[in-house]
C-alpha positions in Angstrom: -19.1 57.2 -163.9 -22.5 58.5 -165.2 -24.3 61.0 -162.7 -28.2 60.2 -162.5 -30.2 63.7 -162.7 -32.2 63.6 -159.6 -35.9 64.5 -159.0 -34.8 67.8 -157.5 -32.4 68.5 -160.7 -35.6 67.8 -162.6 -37.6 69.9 -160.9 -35.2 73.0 -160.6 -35.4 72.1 -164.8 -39.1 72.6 -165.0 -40.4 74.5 -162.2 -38.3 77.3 -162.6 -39.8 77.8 -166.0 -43.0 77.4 -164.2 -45.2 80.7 -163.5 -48.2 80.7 -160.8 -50.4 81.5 -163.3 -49.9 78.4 -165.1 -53.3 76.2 -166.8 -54.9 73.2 -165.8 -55.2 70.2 -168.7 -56.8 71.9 -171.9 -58.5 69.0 -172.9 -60.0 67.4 -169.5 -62.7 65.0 -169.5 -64.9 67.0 -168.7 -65.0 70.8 -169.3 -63.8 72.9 -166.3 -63.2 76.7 -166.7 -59.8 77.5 -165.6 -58.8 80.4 -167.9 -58.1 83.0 -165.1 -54.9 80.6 -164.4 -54.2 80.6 -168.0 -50.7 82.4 -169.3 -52.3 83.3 -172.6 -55.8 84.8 -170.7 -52.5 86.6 -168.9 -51.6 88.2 -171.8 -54.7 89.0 -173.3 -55.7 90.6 -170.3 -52.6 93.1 -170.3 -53.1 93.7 -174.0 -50.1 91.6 -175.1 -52.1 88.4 -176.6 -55.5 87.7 -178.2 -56.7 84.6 -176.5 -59.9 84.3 -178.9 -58.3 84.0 -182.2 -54.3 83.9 -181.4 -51.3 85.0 -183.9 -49.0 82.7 -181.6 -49.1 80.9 -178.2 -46.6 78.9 -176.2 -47.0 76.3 -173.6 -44.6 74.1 -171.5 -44.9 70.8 -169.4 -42.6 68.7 -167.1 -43.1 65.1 -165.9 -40.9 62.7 -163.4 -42.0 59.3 -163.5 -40.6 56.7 -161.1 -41.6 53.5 -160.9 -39.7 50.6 -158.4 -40.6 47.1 -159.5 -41.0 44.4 -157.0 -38.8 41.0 -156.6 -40.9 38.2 -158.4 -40.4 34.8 -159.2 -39.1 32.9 -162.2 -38.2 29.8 -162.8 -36.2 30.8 -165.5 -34.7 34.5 -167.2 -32.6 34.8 -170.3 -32.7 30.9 -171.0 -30.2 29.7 -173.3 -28.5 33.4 -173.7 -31.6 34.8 -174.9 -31.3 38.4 -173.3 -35.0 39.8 -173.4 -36.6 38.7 -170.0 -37.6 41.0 -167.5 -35.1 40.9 -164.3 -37.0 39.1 -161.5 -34.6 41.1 -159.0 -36.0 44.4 -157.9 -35.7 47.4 -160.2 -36.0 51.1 -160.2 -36.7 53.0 -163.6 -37.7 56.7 -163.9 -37.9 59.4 -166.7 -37.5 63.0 -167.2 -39.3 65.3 -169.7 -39.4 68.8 -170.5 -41.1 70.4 -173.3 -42.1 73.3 -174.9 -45.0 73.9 -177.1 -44.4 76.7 -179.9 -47.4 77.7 -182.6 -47.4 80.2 -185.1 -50.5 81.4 -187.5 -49.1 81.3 -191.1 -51.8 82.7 -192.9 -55.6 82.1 -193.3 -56.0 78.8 -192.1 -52.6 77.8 -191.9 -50.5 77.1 -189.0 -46.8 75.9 -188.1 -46.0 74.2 -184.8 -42.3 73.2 -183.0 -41.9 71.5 -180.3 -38.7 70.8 -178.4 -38.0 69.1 -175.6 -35.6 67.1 -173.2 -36.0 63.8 -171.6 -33.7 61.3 -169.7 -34.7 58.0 -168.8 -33.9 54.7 -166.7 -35.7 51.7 -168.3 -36.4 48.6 -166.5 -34.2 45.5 -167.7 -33.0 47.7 -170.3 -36.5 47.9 -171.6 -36.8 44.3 -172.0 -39.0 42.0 -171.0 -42.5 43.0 -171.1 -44.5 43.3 -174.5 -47.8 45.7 -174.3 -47.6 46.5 -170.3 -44.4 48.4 -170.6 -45.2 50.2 -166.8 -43.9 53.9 -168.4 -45.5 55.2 -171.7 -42.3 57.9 -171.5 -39.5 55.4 -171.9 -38.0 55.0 -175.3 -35.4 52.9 -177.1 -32.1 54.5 -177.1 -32.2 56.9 -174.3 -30.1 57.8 -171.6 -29.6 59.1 -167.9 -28.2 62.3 -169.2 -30.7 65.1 -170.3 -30.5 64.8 -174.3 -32.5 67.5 -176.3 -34.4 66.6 -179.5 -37.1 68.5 -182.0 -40.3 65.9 -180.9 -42.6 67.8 -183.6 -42.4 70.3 -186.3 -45.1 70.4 -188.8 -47.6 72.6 -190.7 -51.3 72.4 -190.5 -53.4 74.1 -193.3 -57.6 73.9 -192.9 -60.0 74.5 -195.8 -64.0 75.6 -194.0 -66.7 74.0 -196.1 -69.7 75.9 -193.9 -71.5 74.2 -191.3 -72.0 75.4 -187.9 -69.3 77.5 -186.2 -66.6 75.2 -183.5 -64.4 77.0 -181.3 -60.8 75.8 -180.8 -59.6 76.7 -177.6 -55.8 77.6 -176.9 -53.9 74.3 -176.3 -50.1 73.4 -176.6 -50.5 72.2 -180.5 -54.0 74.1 -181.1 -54.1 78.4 -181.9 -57.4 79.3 -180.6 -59.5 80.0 -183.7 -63.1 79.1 -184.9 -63.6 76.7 -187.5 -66.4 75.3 -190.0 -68.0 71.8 -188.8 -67.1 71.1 -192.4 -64.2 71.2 -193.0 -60.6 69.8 -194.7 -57.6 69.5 -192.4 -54.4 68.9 -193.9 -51.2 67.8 -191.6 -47.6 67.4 -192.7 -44.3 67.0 -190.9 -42.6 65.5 -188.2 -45.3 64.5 -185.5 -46.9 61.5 -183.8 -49.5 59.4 -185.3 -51.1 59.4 -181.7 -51.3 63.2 -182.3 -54.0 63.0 -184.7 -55.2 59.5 -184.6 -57.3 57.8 -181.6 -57.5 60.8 -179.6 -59.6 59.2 -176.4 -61.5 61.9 -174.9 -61.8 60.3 -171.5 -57.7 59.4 -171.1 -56.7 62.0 -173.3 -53.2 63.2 -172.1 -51.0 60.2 -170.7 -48.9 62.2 -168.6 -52.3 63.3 -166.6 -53.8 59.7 -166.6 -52.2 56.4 -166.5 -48.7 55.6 -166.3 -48.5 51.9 -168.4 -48.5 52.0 -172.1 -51.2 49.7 -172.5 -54.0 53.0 -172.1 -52.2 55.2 -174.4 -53.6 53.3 -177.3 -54.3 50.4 -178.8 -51.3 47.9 -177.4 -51.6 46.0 -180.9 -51.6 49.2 -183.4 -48.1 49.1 -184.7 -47.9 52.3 -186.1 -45.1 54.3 -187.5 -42.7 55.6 -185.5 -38.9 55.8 -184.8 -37.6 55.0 -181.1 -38.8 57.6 -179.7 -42.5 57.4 -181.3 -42.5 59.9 -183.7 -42.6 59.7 -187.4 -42.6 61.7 -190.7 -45.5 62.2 -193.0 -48.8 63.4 -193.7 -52.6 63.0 -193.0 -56.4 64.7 -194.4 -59.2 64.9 -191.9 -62.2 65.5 -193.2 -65.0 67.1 -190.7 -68.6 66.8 -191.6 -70.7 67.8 -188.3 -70.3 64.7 -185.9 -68.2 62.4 -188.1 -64.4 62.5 -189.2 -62.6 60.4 -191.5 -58.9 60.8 -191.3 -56.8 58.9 -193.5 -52.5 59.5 -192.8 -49.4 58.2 -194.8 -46.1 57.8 -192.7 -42.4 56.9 -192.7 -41.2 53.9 -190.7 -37.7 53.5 -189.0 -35.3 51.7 -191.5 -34.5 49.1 -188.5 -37.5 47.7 -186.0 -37.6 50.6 -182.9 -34.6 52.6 -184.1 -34.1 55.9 -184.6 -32.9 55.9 -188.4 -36.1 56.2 -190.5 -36.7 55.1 -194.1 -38.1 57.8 -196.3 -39.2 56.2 -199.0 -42.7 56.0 -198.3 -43.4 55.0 -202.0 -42.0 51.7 -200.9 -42.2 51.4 -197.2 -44.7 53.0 -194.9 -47.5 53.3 -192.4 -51.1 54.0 -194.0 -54.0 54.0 -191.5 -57.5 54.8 -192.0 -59.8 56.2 -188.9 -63.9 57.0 -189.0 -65.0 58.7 -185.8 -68.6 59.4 -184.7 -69.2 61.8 -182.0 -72.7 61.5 -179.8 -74.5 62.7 -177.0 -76.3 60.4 -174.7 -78.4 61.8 -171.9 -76.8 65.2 -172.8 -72.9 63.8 -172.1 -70.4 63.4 -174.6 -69.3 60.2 -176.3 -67.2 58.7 -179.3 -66.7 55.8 -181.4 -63.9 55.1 -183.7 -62.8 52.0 -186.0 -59.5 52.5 -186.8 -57.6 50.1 -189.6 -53.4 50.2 -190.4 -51.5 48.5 -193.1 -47.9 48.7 -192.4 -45.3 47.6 -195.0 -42.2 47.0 -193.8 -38.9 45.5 -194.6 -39.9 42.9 -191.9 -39.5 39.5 -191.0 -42.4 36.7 -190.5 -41.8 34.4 -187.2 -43.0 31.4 -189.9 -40.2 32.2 -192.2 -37.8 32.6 -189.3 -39.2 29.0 -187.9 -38.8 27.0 -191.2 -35.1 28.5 -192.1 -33.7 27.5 -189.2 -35.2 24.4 -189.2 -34.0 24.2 -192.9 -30.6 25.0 -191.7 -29.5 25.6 -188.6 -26.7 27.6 -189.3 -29.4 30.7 -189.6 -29.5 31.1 -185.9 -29.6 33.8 -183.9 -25.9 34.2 -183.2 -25.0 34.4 -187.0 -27.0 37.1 -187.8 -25.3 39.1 -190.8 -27.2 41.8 -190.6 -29.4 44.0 -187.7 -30.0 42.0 -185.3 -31.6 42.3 -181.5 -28.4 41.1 -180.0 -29.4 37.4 -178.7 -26.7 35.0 -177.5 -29.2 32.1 -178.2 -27.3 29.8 -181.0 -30.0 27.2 -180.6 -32.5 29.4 -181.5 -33.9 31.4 -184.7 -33.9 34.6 -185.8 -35.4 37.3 -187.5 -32.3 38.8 -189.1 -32.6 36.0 -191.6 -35.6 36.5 -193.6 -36.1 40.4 -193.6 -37.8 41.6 -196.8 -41.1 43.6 -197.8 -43.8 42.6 -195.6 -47.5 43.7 -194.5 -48.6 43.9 -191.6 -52.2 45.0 -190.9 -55.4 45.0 -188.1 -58.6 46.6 -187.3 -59.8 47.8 -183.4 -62.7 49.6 -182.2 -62.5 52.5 -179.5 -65.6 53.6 -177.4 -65.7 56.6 -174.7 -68.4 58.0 -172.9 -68.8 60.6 -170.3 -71.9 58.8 -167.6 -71.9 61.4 -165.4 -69.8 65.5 -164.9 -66.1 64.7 -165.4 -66.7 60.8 -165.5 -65.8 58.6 -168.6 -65.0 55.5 -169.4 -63.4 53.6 -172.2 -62.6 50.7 -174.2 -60.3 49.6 -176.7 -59.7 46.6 -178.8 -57.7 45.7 -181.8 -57.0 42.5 -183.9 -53.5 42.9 -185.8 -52.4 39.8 -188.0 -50.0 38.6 -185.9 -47.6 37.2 -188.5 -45.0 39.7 -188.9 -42.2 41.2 -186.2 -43.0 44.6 -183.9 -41.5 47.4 -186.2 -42.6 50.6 -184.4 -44.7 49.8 -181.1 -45.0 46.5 -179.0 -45.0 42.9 -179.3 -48.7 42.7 -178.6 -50.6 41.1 -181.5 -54.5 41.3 -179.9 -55.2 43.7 -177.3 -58.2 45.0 -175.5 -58.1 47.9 -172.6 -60.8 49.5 -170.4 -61.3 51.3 -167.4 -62.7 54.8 -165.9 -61.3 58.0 -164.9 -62.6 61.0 -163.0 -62.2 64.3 -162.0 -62.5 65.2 -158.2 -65.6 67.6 -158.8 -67.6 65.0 -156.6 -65.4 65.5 -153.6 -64.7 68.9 -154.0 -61.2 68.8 -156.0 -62.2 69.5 -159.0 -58.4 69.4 -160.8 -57.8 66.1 -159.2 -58.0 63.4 -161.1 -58.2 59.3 -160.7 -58.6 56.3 -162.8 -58.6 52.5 -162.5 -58.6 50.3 -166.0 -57.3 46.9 -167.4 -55.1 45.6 -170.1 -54.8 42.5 -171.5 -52.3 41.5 -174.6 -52.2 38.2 -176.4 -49.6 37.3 -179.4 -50.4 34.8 -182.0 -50.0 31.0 -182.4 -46.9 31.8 -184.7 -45.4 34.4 -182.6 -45.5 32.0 -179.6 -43.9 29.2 -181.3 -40.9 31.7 -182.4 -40.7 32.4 -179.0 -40.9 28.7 -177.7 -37.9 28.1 -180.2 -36.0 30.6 -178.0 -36.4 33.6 -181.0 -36.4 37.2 -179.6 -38.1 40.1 -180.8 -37.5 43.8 -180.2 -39.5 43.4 -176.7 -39.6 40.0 -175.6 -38.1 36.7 -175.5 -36.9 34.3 -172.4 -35.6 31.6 -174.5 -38.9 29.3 -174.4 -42.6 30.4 -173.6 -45.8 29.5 -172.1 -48.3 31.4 -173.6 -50.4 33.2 -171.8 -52.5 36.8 -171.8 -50.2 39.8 -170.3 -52.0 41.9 -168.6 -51.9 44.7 -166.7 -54.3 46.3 -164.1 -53.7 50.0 -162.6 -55.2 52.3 -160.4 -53.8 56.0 -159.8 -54.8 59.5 -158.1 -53.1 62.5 -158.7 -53.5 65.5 -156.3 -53.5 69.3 -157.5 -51.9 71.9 -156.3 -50.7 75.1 -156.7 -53.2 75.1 -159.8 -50.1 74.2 -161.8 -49.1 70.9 -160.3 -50.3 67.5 -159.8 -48.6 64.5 -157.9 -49.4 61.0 -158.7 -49.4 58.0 -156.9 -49.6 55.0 -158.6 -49.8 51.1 -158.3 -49.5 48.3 -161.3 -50.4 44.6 -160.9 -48.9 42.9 -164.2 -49.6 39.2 -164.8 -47.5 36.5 -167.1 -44.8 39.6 -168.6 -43.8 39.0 -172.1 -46.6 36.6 -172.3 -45.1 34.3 -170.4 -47.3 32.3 -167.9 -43.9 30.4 -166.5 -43.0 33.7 -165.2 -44.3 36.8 -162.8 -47.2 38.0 -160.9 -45.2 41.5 -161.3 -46.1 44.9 -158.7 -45.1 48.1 -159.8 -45.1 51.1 -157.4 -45.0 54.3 -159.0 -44.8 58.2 -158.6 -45.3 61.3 -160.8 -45.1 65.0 -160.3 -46.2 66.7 -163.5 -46.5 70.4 -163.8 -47.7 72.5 -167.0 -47.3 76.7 -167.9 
């Protein structure tokens, strides 16, 4: 029998690792000067570390999320041996993570980066059952109870100044400090997120200090690269020029939709996506604006081709599957598996943050993708739009608290829908039939600081019509976090 790893195994895990002198958030949303409680200042300040332009640096973080869903009703779950609904019983899920941040200056301008790191998780309904609202942006496909270790990143970064005006990079986990040209060339390679250089939101910036549901960690509907876990291989070129960025990144895709196996020829199947940022000051606070575009291609399937081939025969159904399939039971229903071959997949959103006041911002996100083609990296979401606030406790005199309170609303397509209604299952979703409707999800969190070092969360989720279902849910999510960084 499998032994769970409880919160206080967790937490014997991370904060023994954990100094008193450990950092607040590097990249808050709004600048707060901490750097007395900094490990690196440490160093510096005992002549063992140079915390203004840094040959190394090292950084750590641990996070335990538990979430309890709430009984709901349903007037139906896994119709017609369709496994992906969401459990209208109650549910517990949690995850683990610990990880270590590693940098390393190369040469002039160039830097290397590992990080490694150890998580163990506890979906809901076995991470089924809810397409862009998936209440924990930590879970991933194909984890397990038991502490696994895994290399999340290791890549080189090599930057090229141009002139301009002078920008100071502050120590962060992934960031030597160093000074830079406002003009300048970055060039990224390796084994990283595309969320680690692409849609970087100011105002929610680090997930595991903000909100819980992975419909604020980016756009819902930007299916971008990325094996199980949500990492990738490939590269990217920023280009700086003062208050504008155009980044433009190539990367890998899995070799199956959300697995873990990827498919390294990119000549033939990849991620491209193109991002132009504007940065602005409005009444002296800071603000952003970026249009971001992806073109995916994939060896995918189209829910139209699935439609007309079983309909065409109906021996294609989801039980006969010769190939990769998402395991459905359904042999009334079809299925993916059957016409897999080189496909596009593409979309466009627009993301706005703003600062209105000291250590308050708020955001907004929305993204059109096509909506023809299956999930192969992300969620099931095929329009999205998010918003919402958060805020530092400055006003009320905790100024390393922090709170938030935002809305996210996912639709799928009229073809996607009809897959569904036919009983077809994608990687996320599917109760055998559908009513579509808009999932959405709203959430509103604090997290108290203490000890410098630590912050617990509390958190509540109100998610309506899961899986896009109207037929099923309203669904309450409780959670907790206790997050602690070095």
């Amino acid at each position: 029998m499998r032994t769970l790893p409880s919160l206080r195994t967790w937490l014997v895990l991370g904060l023994a690792l954990t100094p008193a002198t450990a950092f607040a958030q590097a990249a808050p949303p709004a600048g707060h000067d901490d750097t007395a409680f900094d490990v690196m200042n440490l160093l510096t300040e005992h002549g063992l570390h140079d915390i203004e332009n840094e040959s190394w640096n090292a950084y750590g973080q641990f996070t335990y999320i538990s979430s309890w869903k709430q009984p709901f009703s349903a007037p139906y779950t896994n119709l017609n041996g369709s496994p992906n609904s969401l459990s209208p019983k109650r549910e517990r899920s949690f995850t683990g993570t610990f990880t270590l941040f590693l940098g390393v200056h190369l040469w002039p301008g160039g830097e290397a980066y590992f990080v490694p790191e150890v998580v163990a998780l506890r979906p809901l309904s076995d991470l089924r059952g809810l397409g862009g609202a998936i209440q924990n942006f930590e879970l991933q496909r194909g984890g397990t109870e038991t502490p696994q270790l895994y290399r999340s990143r290791t890549y080189l970064r090599q930057t090229f100044g141009f002139g301009g005006a002078p920008v100071e990079k502050p120590s962060d986990p992934t960031q030597l400090a160093t000074t830079v040209d406002s003009r300048r060339l970055v060039l990224t390679a390796g084994n990283l997120s595309i969320l680690d250089l692409f849609d970087r939101n100011g105002v929610t910036w680090d997930p595991r200090q903000t909100f819980l549901n992975l419909a604020f960690m980016t756009h819902a509907a930007w299916d971008f690269a990325a094996d199980a876990r949500g990492y990738s291989y490939g590269a990217a070129a920023e280009l700086y020029f003062d208050d504008w960025t155009a980044r433009f990144g190539r990367f890998a895709t899995p070799k199956y939709p959300n697995q873990l196996q990827m498919d390294f020829r990119v000549h033939e199947f990849y991620g491209d996506q193109l991002e132009i940022e504007h940065r602005h000051r409005l009444a002296g606070l800071d603000g952003a604006v970026r249009v971001l575009g992806y073109r995916n291609r994939v060896n995918g399937g189209r829910f139209t081709d699935a439609v007309a081939a079983f309909q065409a025969d109906r021996g294609k159904n989801a039980t006969t599957c010769p190939g990769f399939s998402y395991g459905s039971g359904n042999s009334g229903a079809p299925d993916l598996c059957w016409v897999r071959q080189p496909n596009v997949k593409y979309g466009i959103g627009v993301s706005l943050e703003q600062f209105v006041a000291k250590d308050i911002g708020v955001f907004f996100r929305g993204m059109i993708s096509d909506g023809g083609t299956e999930v192969y990296g992300y969620t099931s979401t095929d329009r999205s739009v998010s918003l919402g606030a958060v805020a530092k406790g400055t006003l009320w005199h905790r100024d390393l608290d922090v709170t938030g309170i935002g809305v996210g609303v996912g639709w799928i397509s009229d073809a996607h829908a009809e897959y569904l209604r036919l009983g077809g299952i994608d990687g996320f979703v599917g109760d055998g039939t559908i009513s579509p409707g808009a999932e959405t999800v709203f959430e509103v969190f604090y997290s108290v600081n203490f000890l410098r070092a630590v912050w617990l969360t509390a958190d509540f989720q109100h998610l309506v019509h899961p899986a896009f279902n109207r037929d099923r849910g309203h669904v309450e999510v409780l959670g907790g976090r206790i997050h602690a960084e070095f």
